[in-house]
C-alpha positions as CSV (number, residue, x, y, z in Angstrom):
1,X,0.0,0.0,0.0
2,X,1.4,3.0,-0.6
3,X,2.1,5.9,1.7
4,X,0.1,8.9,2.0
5,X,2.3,12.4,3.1
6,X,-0.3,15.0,4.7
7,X,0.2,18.1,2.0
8,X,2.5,19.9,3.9
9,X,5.2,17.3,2.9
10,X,6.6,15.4,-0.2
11,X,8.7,12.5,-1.2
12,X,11.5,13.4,-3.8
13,X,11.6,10.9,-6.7
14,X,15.4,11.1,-7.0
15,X,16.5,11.0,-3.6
16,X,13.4,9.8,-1.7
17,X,13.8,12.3,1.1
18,X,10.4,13.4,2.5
19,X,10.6,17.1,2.1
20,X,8.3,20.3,3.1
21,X,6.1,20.9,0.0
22,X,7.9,24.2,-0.3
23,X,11.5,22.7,-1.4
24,X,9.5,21.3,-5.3
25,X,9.1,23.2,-7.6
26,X,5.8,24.4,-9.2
27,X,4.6,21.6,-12.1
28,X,0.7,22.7,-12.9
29,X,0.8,19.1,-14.9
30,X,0.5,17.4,-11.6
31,X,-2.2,16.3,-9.3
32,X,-0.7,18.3,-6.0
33,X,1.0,21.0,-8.3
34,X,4.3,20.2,-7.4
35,X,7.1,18.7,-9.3
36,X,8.2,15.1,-8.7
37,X,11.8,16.1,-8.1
38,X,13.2,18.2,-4.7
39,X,14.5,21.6,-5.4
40,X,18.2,20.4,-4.7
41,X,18.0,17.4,-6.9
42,X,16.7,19.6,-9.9
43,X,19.2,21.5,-9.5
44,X,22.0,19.1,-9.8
45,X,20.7,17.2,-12.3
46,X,20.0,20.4,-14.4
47,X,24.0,21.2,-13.9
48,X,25.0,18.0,-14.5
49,X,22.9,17.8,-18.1
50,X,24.4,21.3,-18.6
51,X,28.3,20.2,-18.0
52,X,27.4,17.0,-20.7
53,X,26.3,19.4,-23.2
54,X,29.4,21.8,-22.5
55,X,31.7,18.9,-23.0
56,X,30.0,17.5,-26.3
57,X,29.8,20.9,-27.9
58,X,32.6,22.6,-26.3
59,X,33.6,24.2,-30.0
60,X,30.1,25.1,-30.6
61,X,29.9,26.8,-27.3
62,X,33.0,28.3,-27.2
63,X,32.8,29.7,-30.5
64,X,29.2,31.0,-29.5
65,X,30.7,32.7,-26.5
66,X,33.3,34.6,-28.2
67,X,31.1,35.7,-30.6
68,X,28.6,37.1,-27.5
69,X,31.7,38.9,-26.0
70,X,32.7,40.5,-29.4
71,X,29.4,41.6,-29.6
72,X,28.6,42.9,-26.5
73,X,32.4,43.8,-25.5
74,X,30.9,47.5,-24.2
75,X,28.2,46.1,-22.3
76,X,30.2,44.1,-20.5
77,X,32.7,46.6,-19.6
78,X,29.8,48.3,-18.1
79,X,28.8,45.9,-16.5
80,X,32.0,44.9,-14.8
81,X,32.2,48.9,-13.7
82,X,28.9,48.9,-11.9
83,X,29.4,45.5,-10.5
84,X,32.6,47.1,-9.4
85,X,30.8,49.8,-7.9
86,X,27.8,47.7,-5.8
87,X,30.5,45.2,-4.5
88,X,33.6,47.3,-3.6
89,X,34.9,44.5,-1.6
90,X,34.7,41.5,-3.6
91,X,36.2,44.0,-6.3
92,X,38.9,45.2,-4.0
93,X,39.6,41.5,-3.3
94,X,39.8,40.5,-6.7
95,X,41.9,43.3,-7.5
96,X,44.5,42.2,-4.8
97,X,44.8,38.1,-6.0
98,X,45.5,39.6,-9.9
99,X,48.0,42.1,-8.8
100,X,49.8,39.4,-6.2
101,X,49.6,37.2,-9.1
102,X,51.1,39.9,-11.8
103,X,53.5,40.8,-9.7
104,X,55.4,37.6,-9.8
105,X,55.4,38.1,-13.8
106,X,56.7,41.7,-13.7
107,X,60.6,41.9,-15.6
108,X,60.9,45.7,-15.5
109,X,58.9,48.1,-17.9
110,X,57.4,47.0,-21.4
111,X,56.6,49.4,-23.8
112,X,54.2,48.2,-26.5
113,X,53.4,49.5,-30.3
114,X,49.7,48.4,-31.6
115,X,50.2,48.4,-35.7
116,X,46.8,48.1,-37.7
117,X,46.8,46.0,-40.9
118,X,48.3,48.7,-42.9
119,X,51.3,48.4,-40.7
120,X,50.6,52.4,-39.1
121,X,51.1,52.4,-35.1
122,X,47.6,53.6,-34.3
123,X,49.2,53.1,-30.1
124,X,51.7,53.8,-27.8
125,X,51.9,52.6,-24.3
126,X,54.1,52.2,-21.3
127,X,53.5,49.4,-18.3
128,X,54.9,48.0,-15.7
129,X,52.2,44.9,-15.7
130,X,51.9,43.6,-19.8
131,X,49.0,41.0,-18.9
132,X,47.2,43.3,-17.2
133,X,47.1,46.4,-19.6
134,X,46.6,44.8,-22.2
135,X,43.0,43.1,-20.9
136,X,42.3,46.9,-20.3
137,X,42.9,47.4,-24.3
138,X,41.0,44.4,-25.4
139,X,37.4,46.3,-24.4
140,X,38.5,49.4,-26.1
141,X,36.3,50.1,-29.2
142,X,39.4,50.4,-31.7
143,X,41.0,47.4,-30.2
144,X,39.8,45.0,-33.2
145,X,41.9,47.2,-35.3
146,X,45.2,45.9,-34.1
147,X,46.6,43.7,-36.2
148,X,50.3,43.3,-34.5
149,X,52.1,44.2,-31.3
150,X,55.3,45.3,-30.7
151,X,57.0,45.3,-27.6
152,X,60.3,46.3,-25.7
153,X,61.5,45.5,-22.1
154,X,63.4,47.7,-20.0
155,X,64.8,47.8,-16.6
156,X,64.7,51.7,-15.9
157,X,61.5,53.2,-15.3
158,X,63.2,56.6,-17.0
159,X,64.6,54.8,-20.0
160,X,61.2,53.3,-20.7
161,X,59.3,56.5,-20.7
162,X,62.4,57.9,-22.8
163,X,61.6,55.4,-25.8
164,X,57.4,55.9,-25.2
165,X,58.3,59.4,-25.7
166,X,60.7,59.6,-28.7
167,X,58.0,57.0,-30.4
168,X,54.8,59.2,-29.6
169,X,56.2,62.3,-31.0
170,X,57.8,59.9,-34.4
171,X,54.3,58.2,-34.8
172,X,51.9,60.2,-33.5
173,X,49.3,57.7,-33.4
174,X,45.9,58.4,-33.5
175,X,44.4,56.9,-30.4
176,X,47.2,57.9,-28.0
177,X,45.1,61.1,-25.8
178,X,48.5,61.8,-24.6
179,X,50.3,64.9,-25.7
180,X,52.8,64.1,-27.9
């Protein structure tokens, strides 16, 4: 004979657990209105059915994803800002682990030349931290211009802002704000 649960409760069909009838979801297909399945074992199976697809189409999605961020590269940048802004620590936290991270990476100062296809520098920069500037570039609108980098290491902060110098005023490229 089977079991009857007063309707403030519910067994799970996947784990079997008798539940409140809050933790299922709504199913109007039902006879209590309730889904079959707990909440929590959704949920996992749900995740699980999303990780097999991932790994079967992994191409498919990760070509669909780059094509989303090329898309939408400004809206995301706007979006990172204000989730910057409402979460000031997790952002400060995040801030700390990259630059610990970096900082194990820095060799003295790089300064970088972005060519487009027609070979004209349309940028000149100076960094201590490569990696991390040029993630800044990447969401900038002229970015997909770039069609080569160029870059030169030094040791002495004054050296480097020598060369970034002598190379703004010889190029003048056009999306350098900087005085030349």
């Amino acid at each position: 004979m089977r079991e009857q649960l007063p309707l403030e409760a519910k067994r799970c069909s996947t784990c079997t657990a008798r539940k409140p009838i809050e933790d299922f979801g709504i199913d109007r297909s039902q006879k209590d209105g309730r889904s079959g399945r707990c909440k929590a074992c959704r949920s996992i199976a749900e995740k699980t059915s999303k990780q097999r697809y991932r790994m079967r189409h992994a191409e498919q999605v990760r070509e669909a994803n780059r094509k989303w961020f090329q898309e939408n590269r400004h809206k995301y940048a706007i979006y990172r800002k204000n989730h910057a802004m409402r979460h000031p620590e997790a952002s400060l936290e995040r801030q700390r682990k990259t630059r610990a991270k970096h900082k194990a990476q820095r060799d003295g100062y790089t300064v970088y030349q972005f060519f487009d296809s027609d070979g004209e520098v349309i940028y000149v920069g100076m960094t201590c931290d490569w990696l991390q500037r040029q993630k800044q570039h990447r969401i900038k609108p002229w970015f997909p211009e770039v069609a080569t980098i160029a870059l030169d290491k030094y040791e002495e902060l004054a050296k480097a802002r020598a060369s970034e110098s002598q190379l703004l005023r010889q190029h003048r490229p056009r999306y350098c704000l900087r005085l030349y």
